[in-house]
N, C-alpha and C positions, 0 to 999 in steps of 0.2 A: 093308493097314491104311488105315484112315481118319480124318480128325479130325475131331475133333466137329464143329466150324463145317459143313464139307460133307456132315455126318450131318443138322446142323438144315437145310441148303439143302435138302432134296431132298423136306422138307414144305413149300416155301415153293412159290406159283402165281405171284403178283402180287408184284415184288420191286424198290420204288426203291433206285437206286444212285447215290450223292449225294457228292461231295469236300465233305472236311469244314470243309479249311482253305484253300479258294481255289485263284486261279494254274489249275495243273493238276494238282490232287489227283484231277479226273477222269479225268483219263489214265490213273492208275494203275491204276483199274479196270476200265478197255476191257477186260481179257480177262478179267475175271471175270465180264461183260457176256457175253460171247461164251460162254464155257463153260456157265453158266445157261440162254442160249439155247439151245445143243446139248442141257440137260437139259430141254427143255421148257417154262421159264417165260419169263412174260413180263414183260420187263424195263423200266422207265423211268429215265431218266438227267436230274441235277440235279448242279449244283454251285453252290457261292460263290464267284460271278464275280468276279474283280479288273477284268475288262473295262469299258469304259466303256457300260456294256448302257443305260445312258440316253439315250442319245446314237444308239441305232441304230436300227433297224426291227421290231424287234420287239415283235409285242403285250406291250405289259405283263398279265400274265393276271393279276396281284392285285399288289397294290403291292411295289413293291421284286424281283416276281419275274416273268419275262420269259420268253415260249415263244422257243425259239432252232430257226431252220432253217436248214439248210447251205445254203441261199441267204440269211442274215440278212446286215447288213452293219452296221457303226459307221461313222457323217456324218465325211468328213476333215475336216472341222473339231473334230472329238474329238481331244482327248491321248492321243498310242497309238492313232490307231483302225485301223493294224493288226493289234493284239494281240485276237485272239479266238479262245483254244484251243477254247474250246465247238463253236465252227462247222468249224472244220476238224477235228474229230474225228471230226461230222456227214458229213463229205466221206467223209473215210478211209470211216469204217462201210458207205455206201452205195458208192462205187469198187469196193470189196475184197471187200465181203461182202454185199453187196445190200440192204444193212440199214437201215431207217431209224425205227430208234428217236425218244418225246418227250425233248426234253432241256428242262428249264428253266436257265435264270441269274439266283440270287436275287443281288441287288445286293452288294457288299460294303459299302453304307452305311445298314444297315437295321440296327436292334437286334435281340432276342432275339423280344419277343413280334410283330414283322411277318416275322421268319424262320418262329417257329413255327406260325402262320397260314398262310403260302405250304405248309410242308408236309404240314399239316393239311387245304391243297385238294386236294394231289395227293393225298394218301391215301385222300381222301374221292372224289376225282371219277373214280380209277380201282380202287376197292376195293383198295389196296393190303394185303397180309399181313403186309410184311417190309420192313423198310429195313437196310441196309447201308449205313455210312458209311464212306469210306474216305479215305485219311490218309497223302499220299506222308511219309516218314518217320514219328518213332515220336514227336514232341512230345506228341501225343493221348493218351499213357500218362505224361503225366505230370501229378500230382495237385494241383501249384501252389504248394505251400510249398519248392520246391528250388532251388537254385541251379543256373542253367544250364537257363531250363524253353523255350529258344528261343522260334519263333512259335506261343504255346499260345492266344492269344484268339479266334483265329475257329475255330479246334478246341474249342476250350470252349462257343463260341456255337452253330455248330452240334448238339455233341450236349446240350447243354442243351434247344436248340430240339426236337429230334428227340423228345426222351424226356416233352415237356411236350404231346405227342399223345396221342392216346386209343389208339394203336398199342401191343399190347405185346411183338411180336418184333424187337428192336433190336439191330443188332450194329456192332460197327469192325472191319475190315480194315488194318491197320498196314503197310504194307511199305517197307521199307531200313533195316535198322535199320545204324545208322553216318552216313550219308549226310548227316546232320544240324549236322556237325563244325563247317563254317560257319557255323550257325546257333550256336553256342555252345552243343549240347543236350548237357547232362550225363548220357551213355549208362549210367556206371552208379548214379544215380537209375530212370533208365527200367528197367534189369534188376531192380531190387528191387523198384519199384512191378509187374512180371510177378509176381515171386514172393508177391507180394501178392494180387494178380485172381487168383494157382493157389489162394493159402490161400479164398478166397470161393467158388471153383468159378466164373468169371469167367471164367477163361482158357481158350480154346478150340483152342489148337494152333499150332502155327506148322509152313511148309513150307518149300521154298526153286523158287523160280521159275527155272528152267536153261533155256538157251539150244535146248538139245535138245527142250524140251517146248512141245508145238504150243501153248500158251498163253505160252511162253519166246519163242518163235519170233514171236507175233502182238504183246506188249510191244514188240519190238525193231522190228519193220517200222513202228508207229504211233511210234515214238521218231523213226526215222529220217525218217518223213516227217511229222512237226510240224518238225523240225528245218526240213527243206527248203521248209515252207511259212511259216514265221515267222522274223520278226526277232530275239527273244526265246525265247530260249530254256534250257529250264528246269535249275537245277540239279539237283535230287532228280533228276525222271526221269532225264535221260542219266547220271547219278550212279550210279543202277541197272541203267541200260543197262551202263556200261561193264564196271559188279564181275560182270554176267549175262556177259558177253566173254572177263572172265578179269584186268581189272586189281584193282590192290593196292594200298593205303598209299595215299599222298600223291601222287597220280595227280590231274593237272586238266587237262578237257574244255576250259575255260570259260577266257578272261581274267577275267570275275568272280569267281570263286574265287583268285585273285591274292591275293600275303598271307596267306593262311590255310593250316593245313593238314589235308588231306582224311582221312578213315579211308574208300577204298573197299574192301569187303571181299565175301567171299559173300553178299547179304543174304537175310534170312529175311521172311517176309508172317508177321505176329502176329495174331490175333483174339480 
């Protein structure tokens, strides 16, 4: 059996793969980068950088949006300018798998229509097909008038941004769903707004990512080594690392999660 989402992948050629809502929502789709590649496409990587990408070396390719190289670096005179998941993801890809994909980092201090511009060049400048946005947790599903709609605005900016291109194969990638508990995300809003995208024909399947599966297996090795190569470190992903592992409940990785209590569970990738 198949889901749909990876029935429409397999007509896609040119395929950006973009976090939707910052940090490292890119992370979360290293292995769906990876997997695509195994199918033959080729893949470009973007996210919305929380990093202080102003501040660093890299080309600004169009305002607010920045080519990022696994050699890029942020000026120590930047706040945080060790925090640069983009680049060392760049690392990982090419260490592990020889790979070295475009990544851009649009600023996270750009509005709507200089987001939709920057994607508008990648699209244009590598014939893109398809974009994929992807979305460590499941805030992205939710629709705005709910209580408990956590960090939904640079998830909102993004696919606002995404869908006001002239591109018309557009998809979201959701994966953890729970993992959001810190974030105060009202999980069953998020389950009714699904049953909603099923009534539209919107909803495209959900899986579950296991530690056993060579894409299970590739999450977990780039978890462990952002972990090892950053000070900062993310709650979502090792959040889904850990529920990938085998933990439960009210389980915390993190002294940041201190105070709050966690729902880690199996989690599911939505789309």
């Amino acid at each position: 059996m198949e889901i749909p989402f990876l029935a429409k992948m397999k007509k896609a050629q040119k395929i950006l793969l973009a976090g939707a809502g910052g940090g490292y929502d890119i992370a979360n789709g290293v292995f769906l980068y990876l997997y695509l590649r195994a199918q033959g496409c080729e893949v470009y990587l973007a996210n919305l950088s929380f990093a202080t990408v102003g501040y660093s070396d890299c080309e600004e390719w169009t305002p607010g949006c920045y080519d990022v190289l696994r050699i890029s670096n942020i000026s120590e005179d930047a706040r945080h300018s060790d925090y640069f998941p983009e680049k060392h993801i760049l690392e990982w890809l090419y260490e592990v798998h020889g790979e070295s994909p475009k990544m851009y980092a649009f600023s996270n201090q750009i509005g709507v229509l200089p987001l939709t511009n920057a994607y508008q060049k990648i699209i244009d400048e590598y014939d893109i097909d398809t974009v994929v946005l992807v979305d460590g947790g499941t805030d992205s599903l939710m629709f705005g008038d709910e209580s408990g709609v956590a960090t939904i605005v640079e998830d909102a900016c993004s696919m606002l941004a995404a869908t006001e291109t002239n591109i018309p194969n557009i998809y979201l990638m959701s994966i953890g769903f729970g993992v959001e508990n810190f974030h105060k995300l009202n999980h069953y809003a998020c389950l009714e707004n699904i049953s909603t995208l099923t009534k539209l024909d919107a909803f495209l399947g959900c899986l579950s990512l296991t530690k056993n599966m060579k894409e299970g297996q590739e999450f977990l090795a780039l978890t462990d080594y952002l972990n090892n190569h950053l000070n900062h470190q993310s709650i979502v992903v090792n959040s889904i690392a850990h529920a990938m592992r085998g933990e439960y409940g009210d389980f915390h990785h993190s002294k940041r999660t201190k105070n709050s209590e966690q729902y880690i569970n199996a989690n599911l990738l939505v789309f």
